[in-house]
C-alpha positions in Angstrom: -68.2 -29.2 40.7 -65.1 -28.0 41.3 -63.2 -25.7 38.7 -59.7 -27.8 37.1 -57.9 -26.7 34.5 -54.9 -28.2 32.8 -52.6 -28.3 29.8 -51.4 -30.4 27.4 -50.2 -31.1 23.7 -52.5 -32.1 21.0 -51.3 -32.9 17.6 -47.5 -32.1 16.8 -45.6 -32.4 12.9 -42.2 -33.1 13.3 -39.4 -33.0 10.6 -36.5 -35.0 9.6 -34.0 -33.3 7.3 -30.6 -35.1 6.1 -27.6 -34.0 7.5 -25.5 -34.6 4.2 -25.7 -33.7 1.0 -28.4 -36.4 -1.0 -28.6 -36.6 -4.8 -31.6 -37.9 -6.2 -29.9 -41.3 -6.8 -28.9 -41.5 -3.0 -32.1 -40.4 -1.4 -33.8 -43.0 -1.7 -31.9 -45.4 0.5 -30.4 -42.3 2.9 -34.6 -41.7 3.9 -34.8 -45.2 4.4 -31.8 -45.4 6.7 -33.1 -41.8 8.7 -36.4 -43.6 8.9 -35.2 -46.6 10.3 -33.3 -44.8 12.8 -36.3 -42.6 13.6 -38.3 -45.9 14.1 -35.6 -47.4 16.3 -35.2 -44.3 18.5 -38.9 -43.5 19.2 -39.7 -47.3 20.1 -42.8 -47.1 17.5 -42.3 -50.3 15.8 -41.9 -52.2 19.8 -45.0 -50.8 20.3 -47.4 -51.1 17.4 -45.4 -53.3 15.2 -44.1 -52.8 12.1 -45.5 -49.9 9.2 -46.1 -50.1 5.7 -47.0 -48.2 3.0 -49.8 -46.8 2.3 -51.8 -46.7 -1.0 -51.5 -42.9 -1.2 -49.4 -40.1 0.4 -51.3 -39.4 3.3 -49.3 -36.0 3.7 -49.8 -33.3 0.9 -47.3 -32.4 -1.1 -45.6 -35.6 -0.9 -45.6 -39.1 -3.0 -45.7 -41.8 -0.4 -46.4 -42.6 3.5 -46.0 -44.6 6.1 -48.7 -45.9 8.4 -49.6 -48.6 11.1 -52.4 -50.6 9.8 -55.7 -51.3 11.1 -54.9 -48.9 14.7 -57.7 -46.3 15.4 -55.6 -43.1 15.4 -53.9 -41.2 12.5 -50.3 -41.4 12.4 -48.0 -41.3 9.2 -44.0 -40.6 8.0 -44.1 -39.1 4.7 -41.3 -38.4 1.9 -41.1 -37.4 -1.3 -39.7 -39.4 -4.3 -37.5 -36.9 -5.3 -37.1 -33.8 -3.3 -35.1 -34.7 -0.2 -35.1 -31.3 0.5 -38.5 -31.2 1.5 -37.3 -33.4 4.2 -39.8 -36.5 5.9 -42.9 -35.6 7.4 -43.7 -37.3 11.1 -47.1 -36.3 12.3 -49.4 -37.5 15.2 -52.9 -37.0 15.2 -53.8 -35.9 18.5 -55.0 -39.2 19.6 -51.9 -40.5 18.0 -49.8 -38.8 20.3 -52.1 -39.7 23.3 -52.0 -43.1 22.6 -48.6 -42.8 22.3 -48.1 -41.4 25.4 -50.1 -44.2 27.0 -48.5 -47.0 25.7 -45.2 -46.2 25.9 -45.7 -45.9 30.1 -47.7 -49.5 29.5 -44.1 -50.8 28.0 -41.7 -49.2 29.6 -42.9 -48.2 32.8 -41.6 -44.6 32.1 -43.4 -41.3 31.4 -42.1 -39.8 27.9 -43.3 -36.2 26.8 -42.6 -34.0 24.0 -40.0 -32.7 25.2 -38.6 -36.2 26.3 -39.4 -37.3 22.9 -37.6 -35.0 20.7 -34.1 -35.7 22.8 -34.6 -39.2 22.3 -35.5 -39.3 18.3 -32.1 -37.4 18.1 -29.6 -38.5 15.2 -26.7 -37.4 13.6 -28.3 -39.0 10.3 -31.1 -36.0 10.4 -31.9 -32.8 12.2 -35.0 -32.8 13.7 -37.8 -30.0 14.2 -41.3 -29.3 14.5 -43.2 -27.3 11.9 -46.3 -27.9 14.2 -47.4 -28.3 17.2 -50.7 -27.4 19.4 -50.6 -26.3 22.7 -54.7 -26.4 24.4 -55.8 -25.7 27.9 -58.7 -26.7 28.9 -61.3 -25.3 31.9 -63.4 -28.0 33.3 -66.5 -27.0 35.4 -65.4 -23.1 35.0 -67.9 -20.5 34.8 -69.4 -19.3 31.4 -67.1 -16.8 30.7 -64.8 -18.4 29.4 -67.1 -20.0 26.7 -66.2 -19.1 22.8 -69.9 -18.0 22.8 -69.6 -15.8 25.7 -65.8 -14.5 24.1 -66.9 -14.2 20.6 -70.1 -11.7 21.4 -67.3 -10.2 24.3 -64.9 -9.3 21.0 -67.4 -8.4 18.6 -69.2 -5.9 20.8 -66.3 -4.7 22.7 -66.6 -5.7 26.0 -63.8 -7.8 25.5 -60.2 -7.4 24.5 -57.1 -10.1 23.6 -53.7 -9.0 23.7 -50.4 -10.6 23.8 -47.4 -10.3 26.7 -46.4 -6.9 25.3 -50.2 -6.1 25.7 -50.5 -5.2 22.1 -53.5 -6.4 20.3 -52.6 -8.1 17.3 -55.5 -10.1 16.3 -56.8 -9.0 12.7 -59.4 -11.8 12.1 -61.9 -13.6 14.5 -64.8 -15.9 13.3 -67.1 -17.8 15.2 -69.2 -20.7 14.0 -72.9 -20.1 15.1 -74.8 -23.1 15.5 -78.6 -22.8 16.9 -78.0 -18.8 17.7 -75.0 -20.2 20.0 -71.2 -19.9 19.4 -69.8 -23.4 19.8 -66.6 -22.5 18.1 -64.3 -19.6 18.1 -61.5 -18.5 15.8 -58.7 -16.0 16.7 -56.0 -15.0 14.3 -55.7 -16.3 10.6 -55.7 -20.5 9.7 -54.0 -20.2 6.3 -51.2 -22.0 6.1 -48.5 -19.2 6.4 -50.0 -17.9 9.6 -47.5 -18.8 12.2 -50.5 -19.1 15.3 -54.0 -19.0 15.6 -55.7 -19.8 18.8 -59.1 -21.9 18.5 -61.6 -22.1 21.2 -64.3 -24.7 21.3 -66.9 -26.8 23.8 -64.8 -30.2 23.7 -67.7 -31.3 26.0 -70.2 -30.9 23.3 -67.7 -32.5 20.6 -66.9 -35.8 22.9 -70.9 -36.1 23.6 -72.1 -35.8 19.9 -69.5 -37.5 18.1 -68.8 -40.5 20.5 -65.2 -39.7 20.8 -62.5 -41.4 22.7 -63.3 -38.9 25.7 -66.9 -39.1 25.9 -67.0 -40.5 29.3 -65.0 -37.9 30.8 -66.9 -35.4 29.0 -70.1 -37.0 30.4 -68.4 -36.4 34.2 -68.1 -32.7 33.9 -70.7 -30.2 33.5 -68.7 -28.0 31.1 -65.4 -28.5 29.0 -64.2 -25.9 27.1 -61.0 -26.0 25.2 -58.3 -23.2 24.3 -56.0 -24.6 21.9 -53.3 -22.3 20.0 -51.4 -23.5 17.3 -48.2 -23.3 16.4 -46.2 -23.5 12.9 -43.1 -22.6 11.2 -40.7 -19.9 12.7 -42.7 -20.6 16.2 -42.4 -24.0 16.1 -38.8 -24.6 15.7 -38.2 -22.0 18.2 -40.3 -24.0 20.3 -38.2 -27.1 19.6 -35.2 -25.6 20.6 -36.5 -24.7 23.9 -38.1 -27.9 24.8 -34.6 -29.6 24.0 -32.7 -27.3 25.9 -34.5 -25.6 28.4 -37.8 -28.5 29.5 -37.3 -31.6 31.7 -39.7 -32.0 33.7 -43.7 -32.3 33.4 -43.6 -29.5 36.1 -41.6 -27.4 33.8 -43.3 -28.3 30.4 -46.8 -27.5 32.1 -45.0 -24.0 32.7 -43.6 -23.9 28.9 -47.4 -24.7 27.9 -48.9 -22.0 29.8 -46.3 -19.2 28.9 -46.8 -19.6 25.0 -50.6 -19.7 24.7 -50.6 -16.6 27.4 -47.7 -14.8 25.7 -49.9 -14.5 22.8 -53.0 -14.3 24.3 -54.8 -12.8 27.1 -58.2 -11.8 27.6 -58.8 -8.3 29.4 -62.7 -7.0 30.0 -62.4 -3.6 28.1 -61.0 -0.8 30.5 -59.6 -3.4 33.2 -55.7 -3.5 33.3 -56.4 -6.9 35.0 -56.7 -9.7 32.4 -60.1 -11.9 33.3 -60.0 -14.9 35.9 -59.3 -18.0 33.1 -56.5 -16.0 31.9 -55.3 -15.3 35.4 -55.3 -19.1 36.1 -53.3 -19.9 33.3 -50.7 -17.4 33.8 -50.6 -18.7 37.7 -49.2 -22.4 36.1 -46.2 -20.6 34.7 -45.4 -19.8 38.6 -41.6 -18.4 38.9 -39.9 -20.1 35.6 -39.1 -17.8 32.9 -38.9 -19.3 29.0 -37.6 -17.2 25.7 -40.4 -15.2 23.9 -40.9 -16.3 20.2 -39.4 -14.2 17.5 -40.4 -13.0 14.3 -37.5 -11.7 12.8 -37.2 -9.4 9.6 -36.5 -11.6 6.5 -33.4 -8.9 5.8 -32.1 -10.0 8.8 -31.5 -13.7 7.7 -27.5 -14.6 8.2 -25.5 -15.1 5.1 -24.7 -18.8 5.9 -28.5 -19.6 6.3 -29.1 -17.8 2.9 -26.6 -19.5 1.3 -27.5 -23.1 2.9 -31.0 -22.3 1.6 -29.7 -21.8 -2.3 -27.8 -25.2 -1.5 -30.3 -27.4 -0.3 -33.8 -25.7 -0.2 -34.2 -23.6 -3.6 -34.0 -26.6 -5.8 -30.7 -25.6 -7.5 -28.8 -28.5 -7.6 -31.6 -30.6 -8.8 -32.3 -28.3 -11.6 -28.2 -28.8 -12.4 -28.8 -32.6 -12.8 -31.6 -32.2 -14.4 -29.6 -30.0 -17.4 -26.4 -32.4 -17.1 -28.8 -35.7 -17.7 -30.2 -33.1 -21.1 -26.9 -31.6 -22.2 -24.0 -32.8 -20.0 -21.6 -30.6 -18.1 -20.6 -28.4 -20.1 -24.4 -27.1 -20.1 -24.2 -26.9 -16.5 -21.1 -24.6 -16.4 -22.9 -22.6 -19.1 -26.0 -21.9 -17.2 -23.7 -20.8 -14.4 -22.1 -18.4 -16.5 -25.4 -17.0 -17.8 -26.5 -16.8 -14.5 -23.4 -14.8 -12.9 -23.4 -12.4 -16.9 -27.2 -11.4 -16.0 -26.2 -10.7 -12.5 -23.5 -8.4 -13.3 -25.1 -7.2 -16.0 -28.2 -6.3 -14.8 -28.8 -7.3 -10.7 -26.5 -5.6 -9.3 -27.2 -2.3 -10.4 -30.7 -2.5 -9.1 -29.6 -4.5 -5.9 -28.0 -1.1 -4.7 -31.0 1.0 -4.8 -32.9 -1.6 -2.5 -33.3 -0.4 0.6 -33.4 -3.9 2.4 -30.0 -4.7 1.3 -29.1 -1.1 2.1 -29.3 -2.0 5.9 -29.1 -5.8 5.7 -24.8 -4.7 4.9 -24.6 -1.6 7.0 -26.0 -4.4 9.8 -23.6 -7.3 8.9 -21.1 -6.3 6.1 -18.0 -5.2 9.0 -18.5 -8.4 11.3 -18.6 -10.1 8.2 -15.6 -9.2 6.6 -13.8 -10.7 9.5 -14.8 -14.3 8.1 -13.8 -15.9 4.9 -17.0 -17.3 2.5 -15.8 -20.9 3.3 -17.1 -20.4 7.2 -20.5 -19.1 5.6 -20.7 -22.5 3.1 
């Protein structure tokens, strides 16, 4: 059988954040309006008709959801009660976004991807971004090196090697799931949830045959499937939004996008080769001529002064904690707690604040260009 591989986009999060200011007695009808919009923009509600409520969030960390009823994939918009600040929650399983995929041609008679998607769920009633989203390619009918059982022994005796772009080997953790004295499943990087990537490899063939999933005929078709899906979160994610609004339009172009983040993080070298191994090669050849930004990781000490300040306003829980105290004690208690805040500041912060050595260079950095600005442009 001939060799194919491919890429695609398996399950993506997406966030909706207000673009004004919401007290807890407005946010209540403001997420109803930015879901309605959301609803009307991504053509859900044509497609699968309308949601409701489910009996339980079906996101953690927040009180209620959204879901179609009775459809065979996972799909859900989430908010909570109170905290508008922790924005609402859109997230497609990865038949979900399939599905959605499919239907939406069915409809329309037009392709839609990601990319597509995010321009069109646009609003100036929220800002949108992704705090997840997977990226998988997957190697039909290739040889067995590119197995997780054949990488996982590779890695662990040191035959092996993964490196990013800047050929630096970051990996600190690898686990593989051993099953019968074989590897089915393989593990690169750390899965807690303030890991920005991790990259999992698996047989898809194997988990389309035994569980009777949605692709088991395909899977039945080829005589191996093996899967190389990285995921992306926070930091990585919304830069990856940016550059699918701005920078992909075409599935040519998003194919490229795809290929350039899972190899910018990793690549597989056999140990003393400078030449990374053949599925790695074939990867890197979709990217072809087209040239995408590398993800960042900045410093935290490098964090503007208006994105510092915009976080104390709208993601720290200050204000909330205000009403909270003027509801108690009225007003006046507010303006008091302000005043205790600013005398133990004085009194005590700032003394130690100019022995830190983070705030040291975060002002040697920023403080001139800075100065040029009045705090208003920073609010």
């Amino acid at each position: 059988m001939k060799e194919e591989l491919s890429v695609s986009i398996d399950e993506i999060t997406l966030m909706l954040f207000p673009t004004k200011e919401n007290s807890i007695l407005d946010w209540d009808e403001n997420r109803k309006e930015m879901i309605r919009i959301f609803l009307d923009n991504s053509k859900l509600e044509e497609l699968y008709g309308q949601t409701v409520q489910a009996d339980k969030s079906q996101q953690q960390g927040y009180t209620y959801s959204l879901i179609f009823p009775d459809k065979p994939f996972y799909f859900c918009i989430s908010w909570h009660e109170i905290f508008g600040n922790m924005g609402i929650c859109v997230h497609f399983s990865a038949l979900a976004w399939a599905t959605y995929q499919m239907d939406f041609f069915r409809k329309y008679d037009d392709r839609t991807n990601v990319a597509d998607f995010l321009r069109m769920v646009q609003s100036k009633s929220y800002v949108t971004r992704l705090s997840r989203i997977d990226f998988v390619a997957d190697y039909r009918n290739f040889s067995p090196s590119v197995s997780p059982d054949v990488i996982y022994r590779g890695l662990t005796e040191g035959s092996l090697t993964v490196r990013d772009c800047e050929n630096r080997n970051l990996v600190r953790t690898k686990e593989g799931l051993n099953k019968e004295g074989e590897y089915h499943t393989v593990y690169l990087g750390s899965r807690k949830n303030h890991s920005r990537c991790f990259c999992r490899i698996y047989d898809k063939r194997i988990e389309q045959i035994q569980g009777m999933k949605p692709y088991y005929q395909e899977a039945v078709e080829c005589k191996s499937w093996i899967r190389h899906e990285v995921v992306f979160r926070q930091i990585y994610a919304q830069q990856i939004t940016g550059e699918l609004l701005e920078n992909v339009y075409t599935e040519y172009e998003l194919q490229g996008f795809i290929a350039q983040k899972i190899t910018e993080k990793y690549r597989f070298y056999e140990e003393g080769s400078s030449e990374p191994t053949g599925y790695t090669k074939a990867l890197l050849e979709l990217i072809g001529n087209q040239q995408f930004s590398r993800l960042r990781n900045p410093s935290p000490r490098d964090n503007d002064l208006k994105s510092s300040i915009k976080y104390l306003r709208n993601g720290s829980g200050l204000y909330p904690v205000l009403y909270k105290i003027s509801c108690i004690w009225g007003n006046d208690a507010v303006k008091k707690l302000l005043e205790l805040l600013y005398a133990e500041y004085d009194g005590k912060y700032k003394k130690e604040a100019s022995k830190k050595k983070d705030i040291f260079l975060w002002l040697k950095k920023h403080q001139a260009s800075l100065k040029n600005e009045k705090l208003e442009d920073n609010f």
